[in-house]
C-alpha positions in Angstrom: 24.0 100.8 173.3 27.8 99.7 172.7 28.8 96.2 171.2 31.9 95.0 171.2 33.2 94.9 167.5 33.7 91.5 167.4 30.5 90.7 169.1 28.7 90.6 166.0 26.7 87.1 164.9 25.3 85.7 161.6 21.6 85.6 163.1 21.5 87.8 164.8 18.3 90.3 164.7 18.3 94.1 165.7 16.8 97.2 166.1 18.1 100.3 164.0 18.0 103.6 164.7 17.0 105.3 161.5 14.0 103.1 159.6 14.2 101.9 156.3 12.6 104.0 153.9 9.6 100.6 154.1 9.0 101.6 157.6 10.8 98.7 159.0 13.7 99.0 161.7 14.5 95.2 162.4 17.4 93.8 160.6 18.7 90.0 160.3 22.7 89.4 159.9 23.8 87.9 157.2 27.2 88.5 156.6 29.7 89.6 158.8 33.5 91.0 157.3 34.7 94.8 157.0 31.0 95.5 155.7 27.8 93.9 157.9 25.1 92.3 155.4 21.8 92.9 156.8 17.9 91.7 155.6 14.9 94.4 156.4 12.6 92.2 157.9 9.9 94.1 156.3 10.6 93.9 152.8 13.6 91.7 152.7 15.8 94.4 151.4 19.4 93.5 151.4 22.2 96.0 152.3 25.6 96.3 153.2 27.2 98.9 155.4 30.4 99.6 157.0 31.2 98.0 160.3 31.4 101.1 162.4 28.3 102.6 160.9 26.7 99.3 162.0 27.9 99.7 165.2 27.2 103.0 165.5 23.1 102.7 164.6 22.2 99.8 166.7 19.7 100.7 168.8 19.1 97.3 170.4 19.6 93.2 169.9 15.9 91.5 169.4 17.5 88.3 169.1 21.0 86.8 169.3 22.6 84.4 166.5 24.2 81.1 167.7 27.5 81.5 169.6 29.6 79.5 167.5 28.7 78.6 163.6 28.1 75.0 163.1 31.5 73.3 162.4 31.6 71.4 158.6 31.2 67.8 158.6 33.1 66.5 156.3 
């Protein structure tokens, strides 16, 4: 599956490709930049990898973030 680069959302959940070494191969956004933060859902694991690699290893989206952050209210 191909994503858009800039189709990427904090929230979002997906499948990976290779497994984490826990077993688990669902993964929660959490930061989005030149590197993609991502939470094993199994173990809660944090990592970061590069955005292409990302893009590259996703297999599939189990879940979709919100569209638009929520705005500041200040």
């Amino acid at each position: 599956m191909t994503i858009e680069p800039t189709d990427i959302r904090l929230g979002d959940v997906v499948h990976m490709r290779k497994p984490h070494p826990c077993g688990g191969a669902q993964w929660r956004v959490v930061r989005l930049g030149t590197d993609i933060g991502l939470v094993c859902l199994t173990c809660e694991r944090k990592v970061l990898i590069p955005r292409g690699k990302f893009i590259k290893q996703v297999k599939s989206f189990i879940e979709r973030g919100p569209k638009t952050p929520p705005l500041p209210t200040w």
